[in-house]
C-alpha atoms as one frame of an Amber mdcrd trajectory, in Angstrom:
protein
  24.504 127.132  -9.660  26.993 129.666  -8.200  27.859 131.165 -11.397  23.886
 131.883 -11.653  23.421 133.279  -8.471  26.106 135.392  -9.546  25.138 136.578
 -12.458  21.534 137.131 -10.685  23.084 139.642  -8.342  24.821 141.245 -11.658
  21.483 141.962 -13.217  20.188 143.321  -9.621  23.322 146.056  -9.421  22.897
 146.604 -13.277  19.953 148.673 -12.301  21.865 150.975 -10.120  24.929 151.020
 -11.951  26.229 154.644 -12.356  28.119 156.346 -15.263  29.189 159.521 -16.360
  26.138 159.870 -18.897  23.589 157.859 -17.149  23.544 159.244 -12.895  19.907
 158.905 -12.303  18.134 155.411 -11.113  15.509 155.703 -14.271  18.240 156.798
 -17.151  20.442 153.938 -15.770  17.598 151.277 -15.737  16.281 152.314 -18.826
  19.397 152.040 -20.505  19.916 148.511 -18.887  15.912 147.468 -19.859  16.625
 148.406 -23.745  20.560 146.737 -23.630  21.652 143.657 -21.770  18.771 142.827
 -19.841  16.959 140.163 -21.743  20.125 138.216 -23.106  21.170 138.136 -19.238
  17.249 137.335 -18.066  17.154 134.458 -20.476  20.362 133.303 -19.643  20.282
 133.130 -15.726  16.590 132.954 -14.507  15.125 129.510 -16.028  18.188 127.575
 -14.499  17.654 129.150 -10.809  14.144 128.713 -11.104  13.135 125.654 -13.273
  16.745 123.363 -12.132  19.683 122.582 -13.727  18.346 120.926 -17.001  19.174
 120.096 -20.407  16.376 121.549 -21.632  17.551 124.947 -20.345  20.912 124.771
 -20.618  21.126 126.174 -24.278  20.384 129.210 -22.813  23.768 129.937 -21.513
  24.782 130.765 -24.870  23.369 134.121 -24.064  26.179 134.645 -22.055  28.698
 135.074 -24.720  26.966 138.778 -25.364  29.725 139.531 -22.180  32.394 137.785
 -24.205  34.082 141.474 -25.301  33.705 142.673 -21.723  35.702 140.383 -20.193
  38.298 141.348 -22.855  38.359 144.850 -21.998  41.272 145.018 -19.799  43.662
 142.771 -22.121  42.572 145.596 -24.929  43.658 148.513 -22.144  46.807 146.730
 -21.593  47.890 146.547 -25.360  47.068 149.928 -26.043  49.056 151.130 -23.611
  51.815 149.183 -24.781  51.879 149.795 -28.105  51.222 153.497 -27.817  54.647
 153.672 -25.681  56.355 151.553 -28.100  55.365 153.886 -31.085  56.339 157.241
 -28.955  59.500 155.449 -28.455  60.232 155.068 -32.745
């Protein structure tokens, strides 16, 4: 239930997120509305709402859409070190 409230909160600052490309509140929810919003909706809002069920609970497979996200960093990290290793050959 924490993880959901959570994620919740995520889709509420998704709407005011701010990037380089995308600074004002209706580009950024826009973008948001047409991207990740549904697989996150559908993933988070029937188990808050309707319980913690097993009819519901196949809809946390919608959270794997994040899966490459949460890689991100360990992708920043071996770019970095193995663009120094090839400067050094």
């Amino acid at each position: 239930m924490i993880i959901d409230i959570l994620f919740f909160i995520e889709i509420l600052m998704n709407f005011v997120k701010r990037t380089n490309i995308n600074r004002t509140l209706d580009q950024i929810s826009w973008k948001y509305l047409r991207g990740f919003f549904i697989f996150d909706v559908l993933a988070t809002i029937p188990e808050l709402f309707f319980g913690e069920s097993l009819k519901f609970y196949w809809l946390k497979c919608f959270r794997l859409i994040h899966f490459m996200r949460l890689c991100d960093p360990l992708v920043l990290i071996m770019k970095y070190i193995l663009n120094k290793e090839t400067k050094k050959r």
